[in-house]
C-alpha positions in Angstrom: 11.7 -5.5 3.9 11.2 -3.9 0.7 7.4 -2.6 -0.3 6.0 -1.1 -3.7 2.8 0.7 -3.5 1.0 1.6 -6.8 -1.8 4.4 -6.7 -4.6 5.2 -9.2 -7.6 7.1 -9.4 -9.6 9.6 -7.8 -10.6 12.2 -9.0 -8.1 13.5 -11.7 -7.2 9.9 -12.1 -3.5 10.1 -11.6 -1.2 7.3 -11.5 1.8 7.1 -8.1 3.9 4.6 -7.2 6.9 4.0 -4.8 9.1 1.6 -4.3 11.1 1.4 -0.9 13.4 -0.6 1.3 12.7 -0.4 5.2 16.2 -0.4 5.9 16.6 3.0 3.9 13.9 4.6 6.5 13.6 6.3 9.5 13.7 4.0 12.1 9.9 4.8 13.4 8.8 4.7 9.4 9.9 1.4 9.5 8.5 0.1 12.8 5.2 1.6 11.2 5.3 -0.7 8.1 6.9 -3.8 9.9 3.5 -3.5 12.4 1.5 -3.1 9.7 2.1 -6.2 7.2 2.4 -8.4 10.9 -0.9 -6.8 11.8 -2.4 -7.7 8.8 -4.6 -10.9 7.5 -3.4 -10.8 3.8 -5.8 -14.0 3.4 -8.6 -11.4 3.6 -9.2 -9.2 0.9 -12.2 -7.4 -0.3 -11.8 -6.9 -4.2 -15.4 -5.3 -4.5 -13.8 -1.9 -6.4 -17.2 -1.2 -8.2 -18.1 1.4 -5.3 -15.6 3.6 -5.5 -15.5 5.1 -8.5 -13.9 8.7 -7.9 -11.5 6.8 -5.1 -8.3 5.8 -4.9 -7.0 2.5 -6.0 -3.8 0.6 -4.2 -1.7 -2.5 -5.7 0.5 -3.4 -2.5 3.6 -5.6 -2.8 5.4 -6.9 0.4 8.8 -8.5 0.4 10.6 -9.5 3.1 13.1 -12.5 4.0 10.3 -15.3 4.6 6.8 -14.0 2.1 5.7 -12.1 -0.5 2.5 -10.9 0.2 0.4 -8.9 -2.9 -2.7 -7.3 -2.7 -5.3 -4.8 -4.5 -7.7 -2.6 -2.3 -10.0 0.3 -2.6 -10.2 3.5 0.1 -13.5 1.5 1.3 -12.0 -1.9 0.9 -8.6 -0.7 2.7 -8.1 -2.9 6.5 -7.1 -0.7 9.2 -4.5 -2.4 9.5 -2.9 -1.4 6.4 -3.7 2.0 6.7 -0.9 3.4 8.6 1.5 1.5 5.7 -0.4 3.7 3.4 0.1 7.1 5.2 4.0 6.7 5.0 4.1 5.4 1.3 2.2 8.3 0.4 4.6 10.2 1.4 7.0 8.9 -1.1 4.6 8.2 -3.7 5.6 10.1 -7.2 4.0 10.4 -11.1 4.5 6.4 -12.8 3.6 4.7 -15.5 1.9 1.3 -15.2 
């Protein structure tokens, strides 16, 4: 599964982005992101990003052997499921251009 996360905003406004392949992970980093695009309704998405000014902004893209699933979210807009996705990414997430 490979998945590309785009960050912008907050407060400075900086732009991150990583791209990675599940396969290339730590097994458990893995598991987390597998759980998390399974867990998740990607038929539901809340694209009201007029709150959240000063907050971050995510572009998520999800590839694995049967879907593609894309999606933009807000910190408020964000589903709990997706969440734990987003704490590894950021771990890998450096300065990009978009």
């Amino acid at each position: 599964m490979k998945v590309q996360l785009k960050q912008s905003g907050g407060f400075m406004g900086m732009l991150k982005e990583c791209t990675l392949d599940t396969h290339a992970l730590e097994p458990e980093e893995a598991d987390t992101i597998r759980d998390s695009v399974n867990r998740t309704d990607w038929n539901l998405v809340d694209q009201d990003s007029e709150r959240n000014r000063d907050g971050y902004h995510y572009y998520l893209l999800v590839e694995d052997q049967q879907q593609t699933y894309s999606a933009e979210y807000t910190d408020e807009t964000l589903p709990e499921s997706l969440k734990p996705l987003i704490g590894v990414l950021k771990r890998y997430l450096k300065a990009g251009r978009f």
